[in-house]
N, CA, C and O atoms as a GROMACS GRO file, in nm:
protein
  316
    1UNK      N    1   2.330   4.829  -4.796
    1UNK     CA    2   2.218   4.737  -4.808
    1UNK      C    3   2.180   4.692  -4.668
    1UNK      O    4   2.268   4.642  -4.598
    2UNK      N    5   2.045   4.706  -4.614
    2UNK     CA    6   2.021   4.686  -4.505
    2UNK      C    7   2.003   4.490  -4.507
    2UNK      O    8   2.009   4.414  -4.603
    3UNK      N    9   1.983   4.462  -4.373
    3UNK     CA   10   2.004   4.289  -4.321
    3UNK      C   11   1.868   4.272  -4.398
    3UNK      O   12   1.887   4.187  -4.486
    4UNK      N   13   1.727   4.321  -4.401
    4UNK     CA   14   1.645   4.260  -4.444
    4UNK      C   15   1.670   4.187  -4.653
    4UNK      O   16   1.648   4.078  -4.707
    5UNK      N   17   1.722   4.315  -4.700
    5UNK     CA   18   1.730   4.253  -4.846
    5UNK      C   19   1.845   4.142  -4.819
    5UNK      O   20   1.810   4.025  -4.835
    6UNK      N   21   1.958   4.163  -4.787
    6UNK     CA   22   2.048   4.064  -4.719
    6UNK      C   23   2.026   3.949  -4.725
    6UNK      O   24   2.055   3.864  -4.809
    7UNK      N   25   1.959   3.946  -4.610
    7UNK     CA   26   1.861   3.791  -4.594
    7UNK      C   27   1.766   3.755  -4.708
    7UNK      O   28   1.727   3.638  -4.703
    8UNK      N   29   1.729   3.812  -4.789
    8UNK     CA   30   1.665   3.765  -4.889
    8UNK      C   31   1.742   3.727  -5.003
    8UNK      O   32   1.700   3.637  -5.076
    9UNK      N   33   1.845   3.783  -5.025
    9UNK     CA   34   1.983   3.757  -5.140
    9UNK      C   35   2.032   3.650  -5.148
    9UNK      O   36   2.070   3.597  -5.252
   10UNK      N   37   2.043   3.574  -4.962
   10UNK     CA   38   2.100   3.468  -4.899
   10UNK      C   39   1.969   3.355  -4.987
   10UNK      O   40   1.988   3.272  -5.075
   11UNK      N   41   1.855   3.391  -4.927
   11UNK     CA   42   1.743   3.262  -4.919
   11UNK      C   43   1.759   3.235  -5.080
   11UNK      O   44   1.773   3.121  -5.126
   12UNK      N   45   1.754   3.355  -5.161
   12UNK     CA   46   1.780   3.302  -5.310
   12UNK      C   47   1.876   3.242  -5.358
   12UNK      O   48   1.868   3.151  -5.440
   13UNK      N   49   2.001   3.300  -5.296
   13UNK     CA   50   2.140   3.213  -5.298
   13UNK      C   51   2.110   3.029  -5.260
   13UNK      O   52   2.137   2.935  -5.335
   14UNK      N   53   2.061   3.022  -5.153
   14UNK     CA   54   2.001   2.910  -5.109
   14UNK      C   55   1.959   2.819  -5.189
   14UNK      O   56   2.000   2.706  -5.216
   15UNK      N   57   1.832   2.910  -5.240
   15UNK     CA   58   1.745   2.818  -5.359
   15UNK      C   59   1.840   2.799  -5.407
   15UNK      O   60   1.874   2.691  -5.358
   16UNK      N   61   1.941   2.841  -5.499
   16UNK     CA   62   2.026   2.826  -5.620
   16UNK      C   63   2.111   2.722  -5.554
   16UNK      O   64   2.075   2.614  -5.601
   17UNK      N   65   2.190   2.708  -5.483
   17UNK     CA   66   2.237   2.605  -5.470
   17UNK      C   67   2.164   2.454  -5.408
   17UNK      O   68   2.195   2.335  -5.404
   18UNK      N   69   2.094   2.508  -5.381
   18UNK     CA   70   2.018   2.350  -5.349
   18UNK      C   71   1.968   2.294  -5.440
   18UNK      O   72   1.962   2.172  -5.432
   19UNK      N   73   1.918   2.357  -5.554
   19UNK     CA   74   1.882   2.308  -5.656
   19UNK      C   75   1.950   2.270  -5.741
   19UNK      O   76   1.905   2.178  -5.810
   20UNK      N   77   2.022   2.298  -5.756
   20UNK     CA   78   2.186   2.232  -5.790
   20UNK      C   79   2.253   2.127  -5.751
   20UNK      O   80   2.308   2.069  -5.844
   21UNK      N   81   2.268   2.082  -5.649
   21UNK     CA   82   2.249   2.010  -5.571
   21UNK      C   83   2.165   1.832  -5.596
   21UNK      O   84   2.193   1.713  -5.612
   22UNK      N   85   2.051   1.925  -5.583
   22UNK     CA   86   1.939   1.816  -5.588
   22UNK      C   87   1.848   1.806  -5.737
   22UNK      O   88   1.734   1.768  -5.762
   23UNK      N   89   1.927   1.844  -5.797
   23UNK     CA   90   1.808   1.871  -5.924
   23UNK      C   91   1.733   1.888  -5.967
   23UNK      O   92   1.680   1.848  -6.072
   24UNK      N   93   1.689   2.015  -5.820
   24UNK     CA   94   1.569   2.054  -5.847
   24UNK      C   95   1.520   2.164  -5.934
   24UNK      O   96   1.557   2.148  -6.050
   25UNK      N   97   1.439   2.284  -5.909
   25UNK     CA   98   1.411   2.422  -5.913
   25UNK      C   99   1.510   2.491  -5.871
   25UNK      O  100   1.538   2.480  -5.752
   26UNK      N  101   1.587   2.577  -5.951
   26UNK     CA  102   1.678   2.702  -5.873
   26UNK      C  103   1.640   2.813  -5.843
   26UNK      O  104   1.722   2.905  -5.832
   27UNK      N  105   1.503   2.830  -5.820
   27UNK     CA  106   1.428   2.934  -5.822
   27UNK      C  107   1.346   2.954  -5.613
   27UNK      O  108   1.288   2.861  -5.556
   28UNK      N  109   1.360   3.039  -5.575
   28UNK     CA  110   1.300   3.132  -5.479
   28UNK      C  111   1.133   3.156  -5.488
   28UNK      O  112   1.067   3.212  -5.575
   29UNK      N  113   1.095   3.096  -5.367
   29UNK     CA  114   0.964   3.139  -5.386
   29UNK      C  115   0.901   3.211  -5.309
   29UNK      O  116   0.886   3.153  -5.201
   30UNK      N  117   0.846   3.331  -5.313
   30UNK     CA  118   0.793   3.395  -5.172
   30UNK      C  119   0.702   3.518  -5.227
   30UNK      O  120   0.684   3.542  -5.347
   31UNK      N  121   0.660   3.574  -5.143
   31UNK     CA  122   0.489   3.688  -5.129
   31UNK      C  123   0.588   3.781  -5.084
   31UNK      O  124   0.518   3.849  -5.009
   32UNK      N  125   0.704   3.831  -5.078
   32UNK     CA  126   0.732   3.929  -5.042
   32UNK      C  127   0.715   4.058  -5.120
   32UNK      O  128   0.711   4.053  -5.243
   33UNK      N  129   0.704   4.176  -5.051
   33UNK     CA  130   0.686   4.302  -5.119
   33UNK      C  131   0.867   4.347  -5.185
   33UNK      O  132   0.900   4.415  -5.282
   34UNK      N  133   0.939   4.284  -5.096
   34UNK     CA  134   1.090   4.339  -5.054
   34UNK      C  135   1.143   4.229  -5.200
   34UNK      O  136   1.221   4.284  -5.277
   35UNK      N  137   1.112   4.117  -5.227
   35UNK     CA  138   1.161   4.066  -5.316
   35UNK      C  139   1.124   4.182  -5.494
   35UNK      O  140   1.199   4.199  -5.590
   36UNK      N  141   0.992   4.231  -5.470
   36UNK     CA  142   1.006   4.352  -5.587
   36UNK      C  143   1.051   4.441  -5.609
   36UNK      O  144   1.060   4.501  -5.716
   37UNK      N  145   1.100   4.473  -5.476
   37UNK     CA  146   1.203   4.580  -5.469
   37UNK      C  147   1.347   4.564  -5.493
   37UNK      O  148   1.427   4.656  -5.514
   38UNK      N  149   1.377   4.418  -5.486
   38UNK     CA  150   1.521   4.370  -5.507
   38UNK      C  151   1.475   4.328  -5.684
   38UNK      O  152   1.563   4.264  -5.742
   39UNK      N  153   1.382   4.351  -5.746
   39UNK     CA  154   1.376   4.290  -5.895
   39UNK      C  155   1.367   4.450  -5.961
   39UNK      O  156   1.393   4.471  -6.080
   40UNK      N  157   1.332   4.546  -5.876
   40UNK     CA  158   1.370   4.670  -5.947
   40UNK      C  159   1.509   4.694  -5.940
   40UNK      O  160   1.566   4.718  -6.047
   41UNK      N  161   1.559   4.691  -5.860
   41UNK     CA  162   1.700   4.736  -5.818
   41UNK      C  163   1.780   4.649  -5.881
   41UNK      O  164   1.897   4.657  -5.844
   42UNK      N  165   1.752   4.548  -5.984
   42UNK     CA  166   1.834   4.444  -6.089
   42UNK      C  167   1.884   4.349  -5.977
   42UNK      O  168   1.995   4.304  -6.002
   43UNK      N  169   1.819   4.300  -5.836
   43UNK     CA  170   1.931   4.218  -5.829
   43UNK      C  171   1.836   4.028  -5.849
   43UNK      O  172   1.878   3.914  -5.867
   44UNK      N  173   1.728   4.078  -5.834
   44UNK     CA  174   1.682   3.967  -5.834
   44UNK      C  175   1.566   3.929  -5.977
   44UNK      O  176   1.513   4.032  -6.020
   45UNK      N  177   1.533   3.829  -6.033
   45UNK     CA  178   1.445   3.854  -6.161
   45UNK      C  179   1.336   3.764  -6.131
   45UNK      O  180   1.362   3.653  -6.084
   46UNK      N  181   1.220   3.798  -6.151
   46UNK     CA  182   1.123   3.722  -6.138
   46UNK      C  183   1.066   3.628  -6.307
   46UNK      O  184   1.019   3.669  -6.413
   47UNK      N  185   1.110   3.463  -6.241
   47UNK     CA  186   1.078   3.375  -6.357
   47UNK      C  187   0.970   3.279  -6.334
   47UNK      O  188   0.911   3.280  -6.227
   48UNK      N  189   0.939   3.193  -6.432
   48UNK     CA  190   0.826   3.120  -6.445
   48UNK      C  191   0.906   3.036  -6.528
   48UNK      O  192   0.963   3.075  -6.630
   49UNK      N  193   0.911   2.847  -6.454
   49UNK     CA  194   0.991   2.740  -6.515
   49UNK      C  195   0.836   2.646  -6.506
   49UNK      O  196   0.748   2.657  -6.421
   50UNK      N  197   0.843   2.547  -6.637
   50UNK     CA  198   0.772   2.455  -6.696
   50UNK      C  199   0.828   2.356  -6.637
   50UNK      O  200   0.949   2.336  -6.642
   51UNK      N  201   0.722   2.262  -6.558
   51UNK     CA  202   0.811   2.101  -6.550
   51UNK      C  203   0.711   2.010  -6.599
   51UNK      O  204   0.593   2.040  -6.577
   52UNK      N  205   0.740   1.895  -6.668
   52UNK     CA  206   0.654   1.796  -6.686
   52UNK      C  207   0.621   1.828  -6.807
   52UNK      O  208   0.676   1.915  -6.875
   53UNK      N  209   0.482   1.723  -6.856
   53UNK     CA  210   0.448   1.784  -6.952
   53UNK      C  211   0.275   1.748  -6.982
   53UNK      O  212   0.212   1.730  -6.878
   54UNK      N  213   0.198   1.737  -7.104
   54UNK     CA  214   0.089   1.730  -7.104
   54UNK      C  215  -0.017   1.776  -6.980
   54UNK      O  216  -0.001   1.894  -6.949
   55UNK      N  217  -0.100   1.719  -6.919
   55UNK     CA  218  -0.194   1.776  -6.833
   55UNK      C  219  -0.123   1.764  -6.713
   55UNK      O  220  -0.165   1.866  -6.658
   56UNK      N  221  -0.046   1.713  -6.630
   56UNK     CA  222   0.008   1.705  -6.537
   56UNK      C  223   0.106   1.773  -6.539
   56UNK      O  224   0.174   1.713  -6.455
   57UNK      N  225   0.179   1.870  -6.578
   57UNK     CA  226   0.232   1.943  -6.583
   57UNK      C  227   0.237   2.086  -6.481
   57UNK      O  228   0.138   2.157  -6.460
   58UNK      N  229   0.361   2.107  -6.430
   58UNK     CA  230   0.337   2.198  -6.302
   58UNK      C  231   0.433   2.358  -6.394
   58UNK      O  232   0.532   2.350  -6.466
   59UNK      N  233   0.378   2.448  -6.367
   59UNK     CA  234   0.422   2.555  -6.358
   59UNK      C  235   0.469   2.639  -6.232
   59UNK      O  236   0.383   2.697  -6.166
   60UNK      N  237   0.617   2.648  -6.192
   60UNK     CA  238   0.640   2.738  -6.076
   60UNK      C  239   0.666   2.872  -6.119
   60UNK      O  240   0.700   2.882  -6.237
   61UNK      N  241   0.656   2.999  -6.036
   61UNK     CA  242   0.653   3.109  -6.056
   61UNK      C  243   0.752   3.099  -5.914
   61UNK      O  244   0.724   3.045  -5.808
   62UNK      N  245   0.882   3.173  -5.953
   62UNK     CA  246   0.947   3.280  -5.857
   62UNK      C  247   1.067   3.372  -5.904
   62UNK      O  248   1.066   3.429  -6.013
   63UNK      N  249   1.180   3.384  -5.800
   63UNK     CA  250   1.252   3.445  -5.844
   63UNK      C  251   1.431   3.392  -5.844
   63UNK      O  252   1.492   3.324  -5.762
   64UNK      N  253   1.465   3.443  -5.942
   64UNK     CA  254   1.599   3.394  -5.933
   64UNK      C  255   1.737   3.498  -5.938
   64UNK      O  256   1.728   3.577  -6.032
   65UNK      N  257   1.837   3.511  -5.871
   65UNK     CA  258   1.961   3.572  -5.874
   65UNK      C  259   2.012   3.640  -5.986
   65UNK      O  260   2.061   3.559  -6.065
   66UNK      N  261   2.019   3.755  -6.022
   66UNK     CA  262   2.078   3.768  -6.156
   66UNK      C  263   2.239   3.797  -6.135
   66UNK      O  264   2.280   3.778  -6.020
   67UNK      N  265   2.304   3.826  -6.200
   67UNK     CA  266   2.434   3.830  -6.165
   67UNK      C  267   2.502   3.929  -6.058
   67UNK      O  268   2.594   3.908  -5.979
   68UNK      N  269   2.406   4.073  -6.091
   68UNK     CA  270   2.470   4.105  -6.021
   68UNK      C  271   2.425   4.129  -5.851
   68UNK      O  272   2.486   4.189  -5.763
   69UNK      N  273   2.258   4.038  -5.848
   69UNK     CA  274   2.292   4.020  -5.737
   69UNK      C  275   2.334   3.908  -5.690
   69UNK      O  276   2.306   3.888  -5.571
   70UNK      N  277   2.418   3.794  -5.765
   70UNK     CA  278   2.506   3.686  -5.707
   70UNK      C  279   2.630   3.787  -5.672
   70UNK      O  280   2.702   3.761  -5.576
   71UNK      N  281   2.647   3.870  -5.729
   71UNK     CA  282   2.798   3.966  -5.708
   71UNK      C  283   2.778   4.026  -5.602
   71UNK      O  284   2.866   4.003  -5.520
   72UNK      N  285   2.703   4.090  -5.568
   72UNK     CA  286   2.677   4.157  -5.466
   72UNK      C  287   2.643   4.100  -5.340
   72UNK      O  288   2.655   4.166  -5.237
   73UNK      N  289   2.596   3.962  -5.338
   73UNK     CA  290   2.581   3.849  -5.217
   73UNK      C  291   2.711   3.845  -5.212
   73UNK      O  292   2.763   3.918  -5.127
   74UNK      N  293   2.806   3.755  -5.304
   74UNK     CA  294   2.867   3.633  -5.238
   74UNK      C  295   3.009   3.772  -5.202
   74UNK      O  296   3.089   3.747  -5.111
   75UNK      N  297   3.022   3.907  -5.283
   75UNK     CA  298   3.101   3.997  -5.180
   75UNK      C  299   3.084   4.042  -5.054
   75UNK      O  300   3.176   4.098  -4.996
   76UNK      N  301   2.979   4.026  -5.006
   76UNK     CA  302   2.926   4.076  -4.855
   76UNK      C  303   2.946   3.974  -4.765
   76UNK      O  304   2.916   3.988  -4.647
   77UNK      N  305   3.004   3.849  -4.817
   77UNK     CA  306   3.050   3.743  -4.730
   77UNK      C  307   3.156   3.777  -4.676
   77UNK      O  308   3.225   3.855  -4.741
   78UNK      N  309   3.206   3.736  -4.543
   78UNK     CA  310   3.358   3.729  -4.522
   78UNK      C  311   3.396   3.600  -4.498
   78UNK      O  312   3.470   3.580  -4.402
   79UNK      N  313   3.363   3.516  -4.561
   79UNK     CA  314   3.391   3.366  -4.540
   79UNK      C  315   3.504   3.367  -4.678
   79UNK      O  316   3.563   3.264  -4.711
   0.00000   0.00000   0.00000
């Protein structure tokens, strides 16, 4: 796996724990071409989460970690 998907595995890893964290969104957001290429290759899934509700209500669109690319991140660590 080259550093560019890498770094993108990380930034989703990121999202996921910060949102966790903070109670936010666990979800990744970005225009990348490279993030569709990591949602073919199963590691990443592209979702759409509801917050709020009635007219004020926000819809985010991104992507989130599926397992096995949490497996495949957090093994490429040597921490």
């Amino acid at each position: 796996m080259d550093k560019r998907k890498m770094a993108l595995l990380e930034k989703a890893f990121a999202a996921e724990i910060a949102g966790a964290l903070t109670k936010s969104p666990r979800l990744m957001q970005t225009r990348s071409k490279l993030a569709e290429e990591l949602v073919t290759e199963g590691l990443l899934e592209k979702v759409s989460e509801r917050f709020g509700g009635g007219i004020f209500g926000v819809t985010l669109e991104g992507y989130k970690l599926t397992h096995a690319g949490r497996l495949l991140y957090c093994a490429s660590c040597d921490g």
